[in-house]
Every structure is written in structure tokens, then in C-alpha cells.
C-alpha positions as CSV (number, residue, x, y, z in Angstrom):
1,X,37.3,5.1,3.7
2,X,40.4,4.3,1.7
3,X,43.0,2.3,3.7
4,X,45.3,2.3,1.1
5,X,48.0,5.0,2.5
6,X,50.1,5.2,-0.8
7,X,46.5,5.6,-2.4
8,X,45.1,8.1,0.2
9,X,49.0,10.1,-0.2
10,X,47.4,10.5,-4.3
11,X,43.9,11.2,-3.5
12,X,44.8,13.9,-0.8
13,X,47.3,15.6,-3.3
14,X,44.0,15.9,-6.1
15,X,42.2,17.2,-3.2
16,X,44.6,20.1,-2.6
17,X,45.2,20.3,-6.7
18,X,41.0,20.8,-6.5
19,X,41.3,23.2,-4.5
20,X,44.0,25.1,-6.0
21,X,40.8,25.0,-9.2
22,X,43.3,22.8,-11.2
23,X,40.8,19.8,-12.4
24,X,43.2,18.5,-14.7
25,X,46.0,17.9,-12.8
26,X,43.7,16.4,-10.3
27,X,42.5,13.7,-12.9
28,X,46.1,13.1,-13.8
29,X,46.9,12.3,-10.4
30,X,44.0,9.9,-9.9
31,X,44.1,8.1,-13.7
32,X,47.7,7.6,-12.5
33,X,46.6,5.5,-9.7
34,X,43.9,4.3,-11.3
35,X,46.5,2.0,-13.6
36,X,46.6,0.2,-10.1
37,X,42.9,-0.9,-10.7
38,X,42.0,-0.1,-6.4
39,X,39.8,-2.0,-4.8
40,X,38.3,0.8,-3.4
41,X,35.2,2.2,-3.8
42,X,36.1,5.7,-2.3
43,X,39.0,5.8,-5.0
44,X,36.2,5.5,-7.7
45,X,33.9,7.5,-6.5
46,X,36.6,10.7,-6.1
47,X,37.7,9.9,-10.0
48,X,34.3,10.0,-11.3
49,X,33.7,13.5,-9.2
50,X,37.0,14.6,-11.1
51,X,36.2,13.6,-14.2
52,X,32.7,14.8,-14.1
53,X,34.2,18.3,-13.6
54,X,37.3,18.1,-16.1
55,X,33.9,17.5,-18.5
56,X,34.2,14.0,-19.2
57,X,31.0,12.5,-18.4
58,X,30.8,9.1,-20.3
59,X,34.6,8.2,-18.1
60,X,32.6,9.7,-14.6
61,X,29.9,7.2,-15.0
62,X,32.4,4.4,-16.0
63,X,34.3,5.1,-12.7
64,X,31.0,5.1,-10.5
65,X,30.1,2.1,-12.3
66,X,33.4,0.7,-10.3
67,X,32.1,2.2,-7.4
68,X,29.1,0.5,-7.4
69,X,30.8,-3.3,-8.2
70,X,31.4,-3.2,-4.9
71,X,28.2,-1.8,-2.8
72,X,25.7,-2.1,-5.4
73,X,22.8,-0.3,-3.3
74,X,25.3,2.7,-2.2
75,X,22.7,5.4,-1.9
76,X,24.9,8.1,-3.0
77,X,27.1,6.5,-6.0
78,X,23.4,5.4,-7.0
79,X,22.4,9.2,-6.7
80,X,25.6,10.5,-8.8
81,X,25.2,7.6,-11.1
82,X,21.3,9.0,-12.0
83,X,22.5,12.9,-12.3
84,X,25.8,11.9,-14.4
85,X,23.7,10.5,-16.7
86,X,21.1,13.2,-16.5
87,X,23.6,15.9,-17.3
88,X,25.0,13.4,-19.9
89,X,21.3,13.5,-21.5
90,X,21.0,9.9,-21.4
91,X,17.2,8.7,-21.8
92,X,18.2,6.2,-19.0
93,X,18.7,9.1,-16.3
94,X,14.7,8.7,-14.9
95,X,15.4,5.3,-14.2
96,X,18.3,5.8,-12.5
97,X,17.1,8.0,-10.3
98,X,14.1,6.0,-9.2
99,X,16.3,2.9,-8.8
100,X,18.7,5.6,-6.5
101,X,15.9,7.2,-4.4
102,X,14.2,3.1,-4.1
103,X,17.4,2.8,-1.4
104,X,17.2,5.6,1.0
105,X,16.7,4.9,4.1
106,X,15.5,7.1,6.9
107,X,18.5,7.6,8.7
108,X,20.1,11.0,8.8
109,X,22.0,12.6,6.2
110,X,24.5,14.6,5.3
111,X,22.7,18.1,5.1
112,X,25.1,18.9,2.1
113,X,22.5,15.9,0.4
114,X,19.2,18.0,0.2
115,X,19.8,19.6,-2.4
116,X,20.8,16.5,-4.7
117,X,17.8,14.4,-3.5
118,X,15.1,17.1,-3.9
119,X,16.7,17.4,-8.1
120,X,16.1,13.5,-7.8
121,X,12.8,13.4,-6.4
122,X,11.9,16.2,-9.3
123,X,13.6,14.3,-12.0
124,X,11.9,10.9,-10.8
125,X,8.3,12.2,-10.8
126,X,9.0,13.6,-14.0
127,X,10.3,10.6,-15.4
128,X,6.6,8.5,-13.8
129,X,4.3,11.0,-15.3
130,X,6.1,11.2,-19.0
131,X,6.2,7.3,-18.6
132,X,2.8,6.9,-17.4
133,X,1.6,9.3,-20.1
134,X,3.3,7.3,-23.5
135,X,1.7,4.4,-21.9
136,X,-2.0,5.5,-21.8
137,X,-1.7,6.7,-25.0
138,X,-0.1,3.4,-26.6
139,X,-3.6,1.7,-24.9
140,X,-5.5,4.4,-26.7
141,X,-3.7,4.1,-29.7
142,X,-4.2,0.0,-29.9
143,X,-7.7,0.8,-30.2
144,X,-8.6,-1.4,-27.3
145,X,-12.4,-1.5,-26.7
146,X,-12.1,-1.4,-22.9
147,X,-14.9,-1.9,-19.9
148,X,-15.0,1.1,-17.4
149,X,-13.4,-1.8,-15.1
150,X,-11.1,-2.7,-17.8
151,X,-9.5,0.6,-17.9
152,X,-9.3,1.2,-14.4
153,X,-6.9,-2.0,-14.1
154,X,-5.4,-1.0,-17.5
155,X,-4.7,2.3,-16.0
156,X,-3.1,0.7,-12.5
157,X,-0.8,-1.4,-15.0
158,X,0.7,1.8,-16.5
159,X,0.8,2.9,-12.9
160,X,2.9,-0.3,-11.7
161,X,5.2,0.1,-14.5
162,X,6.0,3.9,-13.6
163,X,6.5,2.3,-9.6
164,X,3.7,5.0,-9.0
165,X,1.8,2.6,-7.0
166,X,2.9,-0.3,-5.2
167,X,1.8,-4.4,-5.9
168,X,-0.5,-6.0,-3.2
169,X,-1.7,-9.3,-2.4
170,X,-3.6,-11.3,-0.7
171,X,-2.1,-12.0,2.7
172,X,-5.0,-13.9,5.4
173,X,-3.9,-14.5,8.5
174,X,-5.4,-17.7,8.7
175,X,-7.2,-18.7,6.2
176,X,-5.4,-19.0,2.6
177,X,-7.4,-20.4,-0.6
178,X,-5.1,-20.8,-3.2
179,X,-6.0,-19.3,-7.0
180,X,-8.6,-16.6,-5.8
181,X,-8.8,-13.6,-8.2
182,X,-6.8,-10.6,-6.0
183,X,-8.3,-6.7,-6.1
184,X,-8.8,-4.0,-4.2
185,X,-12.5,-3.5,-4.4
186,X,-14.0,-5.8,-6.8
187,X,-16.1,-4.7,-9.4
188,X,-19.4,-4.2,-9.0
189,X,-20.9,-6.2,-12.2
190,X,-20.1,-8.8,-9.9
191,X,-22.9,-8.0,-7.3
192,X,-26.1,-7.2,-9.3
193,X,-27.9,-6.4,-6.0
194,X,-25.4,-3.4,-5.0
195,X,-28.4,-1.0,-6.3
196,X,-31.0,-2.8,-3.9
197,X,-28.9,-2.5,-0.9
198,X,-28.2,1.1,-1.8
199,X,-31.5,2.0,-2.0
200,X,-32.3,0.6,1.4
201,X,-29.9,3.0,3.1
202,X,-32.3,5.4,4.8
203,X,-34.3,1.9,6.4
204,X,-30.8,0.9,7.2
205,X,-29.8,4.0,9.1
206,X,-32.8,4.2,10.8
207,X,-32.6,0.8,12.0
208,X,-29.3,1.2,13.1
209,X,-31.0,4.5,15.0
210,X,-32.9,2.3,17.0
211,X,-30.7,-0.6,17.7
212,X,-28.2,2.1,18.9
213,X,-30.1,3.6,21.4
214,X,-31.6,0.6,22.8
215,X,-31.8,-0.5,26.4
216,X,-31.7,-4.2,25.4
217,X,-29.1,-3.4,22.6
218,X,-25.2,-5.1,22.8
219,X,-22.6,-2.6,21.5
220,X,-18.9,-4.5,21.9
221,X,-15.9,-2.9,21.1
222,X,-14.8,-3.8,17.8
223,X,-11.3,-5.2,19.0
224,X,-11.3,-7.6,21.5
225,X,-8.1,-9.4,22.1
226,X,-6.7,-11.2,24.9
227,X,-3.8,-9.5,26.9
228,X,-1.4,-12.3,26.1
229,X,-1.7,-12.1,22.2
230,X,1.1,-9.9,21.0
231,X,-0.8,-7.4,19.1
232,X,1.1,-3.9,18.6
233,X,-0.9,-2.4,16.5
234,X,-4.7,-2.6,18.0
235,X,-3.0,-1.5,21.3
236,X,-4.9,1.7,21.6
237,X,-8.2,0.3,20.3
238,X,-8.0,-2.9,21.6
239,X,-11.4,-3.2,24.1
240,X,-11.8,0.3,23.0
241,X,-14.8,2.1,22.2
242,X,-13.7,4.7,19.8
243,X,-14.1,1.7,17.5
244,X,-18.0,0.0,18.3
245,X,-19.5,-2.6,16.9
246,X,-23.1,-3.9,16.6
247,X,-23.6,-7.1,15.9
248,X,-26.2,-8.9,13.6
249,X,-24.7,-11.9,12.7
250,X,-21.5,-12.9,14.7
251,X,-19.5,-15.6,13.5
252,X,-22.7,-17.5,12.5
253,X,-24.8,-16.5,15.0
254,X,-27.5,-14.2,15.0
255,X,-27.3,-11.7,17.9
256,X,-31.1,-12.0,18.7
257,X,-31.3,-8.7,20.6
258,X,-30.5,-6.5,18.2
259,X,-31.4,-8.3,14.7
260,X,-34.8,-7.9,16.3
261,X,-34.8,-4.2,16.0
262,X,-33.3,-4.5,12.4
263,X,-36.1,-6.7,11.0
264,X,-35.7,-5.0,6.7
265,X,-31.8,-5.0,7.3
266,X,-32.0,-9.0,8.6
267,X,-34.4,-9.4,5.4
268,X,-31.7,-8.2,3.0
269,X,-29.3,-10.1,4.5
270,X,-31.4,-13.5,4.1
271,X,-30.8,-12.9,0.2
272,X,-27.3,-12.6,0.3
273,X,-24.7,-15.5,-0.1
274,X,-23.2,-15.3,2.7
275,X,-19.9,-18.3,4.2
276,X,-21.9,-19.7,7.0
277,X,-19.7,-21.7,8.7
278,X,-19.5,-22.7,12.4
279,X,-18.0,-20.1,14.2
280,X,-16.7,-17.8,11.5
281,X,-19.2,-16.6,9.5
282,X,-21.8,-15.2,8.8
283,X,-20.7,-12.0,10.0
284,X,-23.0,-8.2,9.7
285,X,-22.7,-5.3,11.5
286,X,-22.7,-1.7,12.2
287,X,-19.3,-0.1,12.6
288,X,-19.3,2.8,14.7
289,X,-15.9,4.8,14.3
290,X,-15.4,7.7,17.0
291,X,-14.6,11.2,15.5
292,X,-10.7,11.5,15.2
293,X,-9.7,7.6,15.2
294,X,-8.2,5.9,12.8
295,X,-8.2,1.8,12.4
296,X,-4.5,0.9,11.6
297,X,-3.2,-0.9,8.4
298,X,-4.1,-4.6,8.9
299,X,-5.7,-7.5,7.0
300,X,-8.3,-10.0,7.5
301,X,-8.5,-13.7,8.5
302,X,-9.7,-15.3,5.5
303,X,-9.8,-14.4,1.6
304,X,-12.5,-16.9,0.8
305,X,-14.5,-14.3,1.9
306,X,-14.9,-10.5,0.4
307,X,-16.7,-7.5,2.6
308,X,-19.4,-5.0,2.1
309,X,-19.6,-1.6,3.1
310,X,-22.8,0.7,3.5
311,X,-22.1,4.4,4.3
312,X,-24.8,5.3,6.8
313,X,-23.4,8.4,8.4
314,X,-20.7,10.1,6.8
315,X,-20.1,13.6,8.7
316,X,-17.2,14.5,6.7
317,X,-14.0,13.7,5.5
318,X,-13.5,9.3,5.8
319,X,-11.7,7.5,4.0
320,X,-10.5,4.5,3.6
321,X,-7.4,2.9,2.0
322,X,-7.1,-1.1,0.3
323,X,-3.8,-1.4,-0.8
324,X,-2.9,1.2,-3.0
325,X,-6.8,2.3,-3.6
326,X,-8.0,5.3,-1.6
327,X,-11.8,6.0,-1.2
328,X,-14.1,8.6,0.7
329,X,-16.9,7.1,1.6
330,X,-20.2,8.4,0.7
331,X,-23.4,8.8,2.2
332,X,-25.1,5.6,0.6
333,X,-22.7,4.3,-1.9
334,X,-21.7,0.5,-1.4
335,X,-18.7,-1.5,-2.0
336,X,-17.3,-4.6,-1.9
337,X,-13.1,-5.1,-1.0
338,X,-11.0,-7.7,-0.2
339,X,-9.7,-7.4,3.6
340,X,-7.3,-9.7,3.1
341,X,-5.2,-6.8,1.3
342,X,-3.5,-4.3,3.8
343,X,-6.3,-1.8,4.4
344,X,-6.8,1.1,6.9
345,X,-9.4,3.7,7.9
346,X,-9.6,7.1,9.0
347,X,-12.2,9.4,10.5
348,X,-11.4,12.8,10.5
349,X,-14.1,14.8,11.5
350,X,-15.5,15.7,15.0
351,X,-18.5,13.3,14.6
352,X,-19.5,10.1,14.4
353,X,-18.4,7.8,11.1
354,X,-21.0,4.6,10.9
355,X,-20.7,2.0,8.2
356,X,-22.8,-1.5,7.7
357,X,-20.4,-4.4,7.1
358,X,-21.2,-7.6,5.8
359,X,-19.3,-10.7,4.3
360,X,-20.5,-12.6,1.0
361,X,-18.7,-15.7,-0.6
362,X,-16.0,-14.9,-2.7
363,X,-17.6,-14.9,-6.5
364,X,-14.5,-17.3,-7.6
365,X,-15.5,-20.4,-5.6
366,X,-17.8,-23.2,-6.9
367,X,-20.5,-24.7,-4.5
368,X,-18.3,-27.8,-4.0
369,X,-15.4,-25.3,-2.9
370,X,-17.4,-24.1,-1.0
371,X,-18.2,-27.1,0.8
372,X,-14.9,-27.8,1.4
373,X,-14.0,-24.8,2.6
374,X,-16.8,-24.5,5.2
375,X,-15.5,-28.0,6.3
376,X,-12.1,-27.1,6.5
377,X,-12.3,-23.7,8.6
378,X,-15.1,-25.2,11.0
379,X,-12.6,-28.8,11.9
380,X,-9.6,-25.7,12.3
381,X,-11.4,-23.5,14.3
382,X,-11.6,-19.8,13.7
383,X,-9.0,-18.0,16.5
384,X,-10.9,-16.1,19.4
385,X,-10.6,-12.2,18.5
386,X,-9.5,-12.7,15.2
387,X,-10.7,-9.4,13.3
């Protein structure tokens, strides 16, 4: 708003001279006042419209450019700014338009805007995908000998630089180890016996069968926090069975009932390197998610640890979201994330989703780190209902 009222006299009389479709004595009024230098961002942001129109787009920008010394985040001088230079041809304009949409926020407005931001939102997905594109074919170019894993982070670094996807870390709750390699789902080089534990699917399932339908079985909800912990997010599944769990190993414990039923699943799970530590892990179990529910973005307690999922029954459409990596699961095929990175899961079918989950050492960690680790967590104490 322009408080100015000798400068609000000059910008009212361009108004009416805009309306009367006389640009140029508009500008003349404004350039006038301009000589003034205003400290007002209103006043720069009507001369850059007026110039714009009298077709003098290198000035328009140089007056939004003023504009913008003073709110540098202004939504809408960020929005002119991108389609001045747009219309100006300058290579800059894609840019500019990401950097203007990057500051809306969700509060209403002006219907007048739609227009504008959908040219924007065009523009800027243009601008990702030409981007993206010269930089895949620079990597091809360079002759670069990549890994099938190699590429698929080479491919998430053009993807970063086009602001296509978004950067994720590590963020445990609890438990922190500093230096720790950071990804999604790792790769599966990593874990040579992926294949054996794949293969054992149909035992698996049909262990899981039986344990499920036993008299002598425990089935817990998954969540299970106390009513005093301030927890917002797991308010509809907290003690809730749409999310189950079965139990193997809890927390370095073996749940004796139902390992019993599971004897080849509990013989896999000797071979693996699992963080046994006193009251935190091991942990293995089958997940049971109702038809329709959906697990809300969280992360895990520790990132000293990594998880493995089995698919066991897959009725439909699941997925299943870590960080900016988004995965059906299917009927068999194994992976290995880090939970410590946001992550969320979906079940959208009218049937039962159910998953084995286990957790392994991280691959980074020595045996002495180990050690130390193990001694660390177990003197803390691993918080009651932590996920």
C-alpha cells in the first residue's frame, strides 16, 4: 500500500491515463516520480506493469528488481519477475519461475492469479525436464562406465539439480551415529543373501498362515503408545488393529509362542547380522496392514540399523514411500531401507497387505562400532513404544 499521498496523487492519475489506453503518458507520470527514488514497493511494482506494456521489458524487470529490494520472497513481484523475463526471452526465465512458485503458500488468492500461476507451473516443469534431459545426456556423453546402482544415484543427482525431487536425511529419533552412508533403499550388492530369503517366501507365508490363526498365537497392535506421549500422528492407529503385528523377535527377545510355529523363518533369521542389544533389538515380524489404512510419514529410532521387507501377501495396489523413493511392493521381492528417512505406507485395496520385517546392522559399522554402539543404546535405554 503506498502511504505516500503526493505519490499515491501520481500513481492514481497513470491509473486513470491506463485506462483512458494511454501507456505512455502513464510511464511519464510514474518515471517522473520515480526521480524521487520511493521507498515503496507498490510504486515499483505499478512502473514495471507500465513499462512492461509501453514494451520496455529490460526497464520492467529493473523496476521489479526494486520491488523486490524490499520483500525479497514477494510471491507475486517473484511471479512477474519470471514471466518478464520469459517474454524478454531470457534463458534465466525457468529459474525464475521455480524460485517464484518455491514461495507460495497455501493461503488464498486473488482468483485474478490462476491464470499466471498455472503459465508458471507449465513453464517450470518445462524448464525441469529440458534441464534434467542436457544433464543425462552430458553423463552419457562423459562416457562414464556406470553400475546399475551408479546410475540410479547419477540419475537422482540430475533430479536434485532440476528441484524435481527433494534432499532427505537421516533424522533418528533417538539414536544418531554420526558418518553413516544415507539412502533410501540400499543396494542390494550389499546383501548377498536377498536371493535366499526371496526364495523362502512361500515357507514364509505359510508360516505366517499358521502363526496367524493360532490359539496360542500373540498378535499386538503395531502402535502402542502411552496416552500421555504427545503423538499426533499415530492418533488413529495408535492400539489399533488395522495395523498388527506378530512378533518373532521383540527388542531382543524371542516371542516363544509364535517363533515356535515359524521354525524355517527363525532359521533364516539365525544367519542374519542382526543389532542384538538389550532391549532394542533384535527385532522380526509380520506386519499386517488392514485393507484401506495407511501408516503416516514418520521415521525410526535408530540409523545404526537398516530394515528388511518380505512381500508375503500383496492383494493389490501397496506402496510404499522413503523419502523421495516410491515402491509397489511385490509378491516376493525383498528390500532393504533406511527408516530413519521420512517414510510412509499405503494399502489400498480391500484386502489384507502382509509384509515380514526385520532389522540387520548397518553394513557401514566395524565390529568394534558395533560394540560400542550396543553398549551405548543398552546403558540409555530404548524408550517404551518407540516404533
Amino acid at each position: 500500500m503506498v502511504t505516500d499521498p503526493d505519490l499515491a496523487q501520481r500513481i492514481a492519475a497513470a491509473d486513470r491515463a491506463l485506462a483512458a489506453r494511454n501507456p505512455a503518458e502513464a510511464r511519464a507520470i510514474l518515471e517522473a516520480a520515480a526521480q524521487s527514488e520511493p521507498h515503496d514497493p507498490a510504486f515499483w511494482q505499478r512502473l514495471a506493469t507500465v513499462r512492461q506494456i509501453s514494451g520496455a521489458p529490460v526497464k520492467a524487470i529493473e523496476a521489479i528488481d526494486r520491488a523486490l529490494a524490499f520483500a525479497p520472497l514477494d510471491f507475486i513481484n517473484l511471479l512477474m519477475r519470471a514471466r518478464m523475463l520469459d517474454q524478454a526471452g531470457q534463458p534465466e526465465a525457468g529459474e525464475a519461475y521455480g524460485r517464484a512458485l518455491a514461495q507460495k503458500r497455501p493461503d488464498p488468492l486473488p482468483p485474478s492469479l490462476g491464470p499466471a500461476i498455472d503459465r508458471a507451473e507449465i513453464a517450470w516443469a518445462a524448464h525441469q525436464q529440458q534441464l534434467e534431459a542436457r544433464l543425462h545426456a552430458a553423463v552419457e556423453a562423459s562416457g562414464a562406465d556406470l553400475t546399475p546402482a551408479e546410475r540410479r544415484r547419477a540419475e537422482r543427482l540430475a533430479s536434485n539439480v532440476t528441484h524435481r525431487t527433494r534432499i532427505y536425511h537421516s533424522q533418528a529419533t533417538h539414536f544418531h551415529y554420526p558418518g553413516l552412508r544415507e539412502m533410501e533403499f540400499h543396494d542390494r550388492a550389499l546383501f548377498p543373501w536377498l536371493p535366499e530369503l526371496e526364495g523362502l517366501t512361500q515357507s514364509i507365508r505359510n508360516e505366517m498362515d499358521q502363526v496367524a490363526n493360532a490359539e496360542e498365537a500373540v498378535l499386538v497392535p503395531y502402535v502402542q503408545y502411552g496416552s500421555s506421549e504427545p503423538l499426533a500422528q499415530w492418533r488413529e492407529l495408535n492400539h489399533n488393529r488395522d495395523w498388527t503385528a506378530i512378533h518373532l523377535i521383540e527388542r531382543g527377545e524371542v516371542v516363544g509362542p509364535n517363533a515356535a510355529l515359524c521354525p524355517q523363518t527363525m532359521g533364516f533369521l539365525d544367519g542374519m547380522d542382526q543389532p542384538w542389544i538389550a532391549g532394542c533389538g533384535a527385532n522380526a515380524m509380520f506386519s499386517l496392514l488392514a485393507p484401506g489404512t495407511s501408516i503416516p510419514p514418520h521415521v525410526g529410532v535408530a540409523n545404526f540399523r537398516l530394515l528388511c521387507h518380505l512381500p508375503l501377501i500383496i492383494p493389490g495396489r501397496c506402496w510404499f514411500r522413503v523419502g523421495e523413493e516410491v515402491h509397489d511392493w511385490q509378491l516376493g521381492q525383498a528390500w532393504v531401507f533406511d527408516d530413519t528417512i521420512e517414510h510412509e505406507a499405503v494399502n489400498e485395496t480391500d484386502q489384507l497387505r502382509v509384509i515380514m520385517i526385520f532389522d540387520i546392522w548397518h553394513p557401514d559399522l566395524s565390529p568394534a562400532e558395533r560394540a560400542a554402539i550396543a553398549a551405548t543404546v543398552g546403558a540409555a535405554a530404548m524408550p517404551a513404544g518407540a516404533l
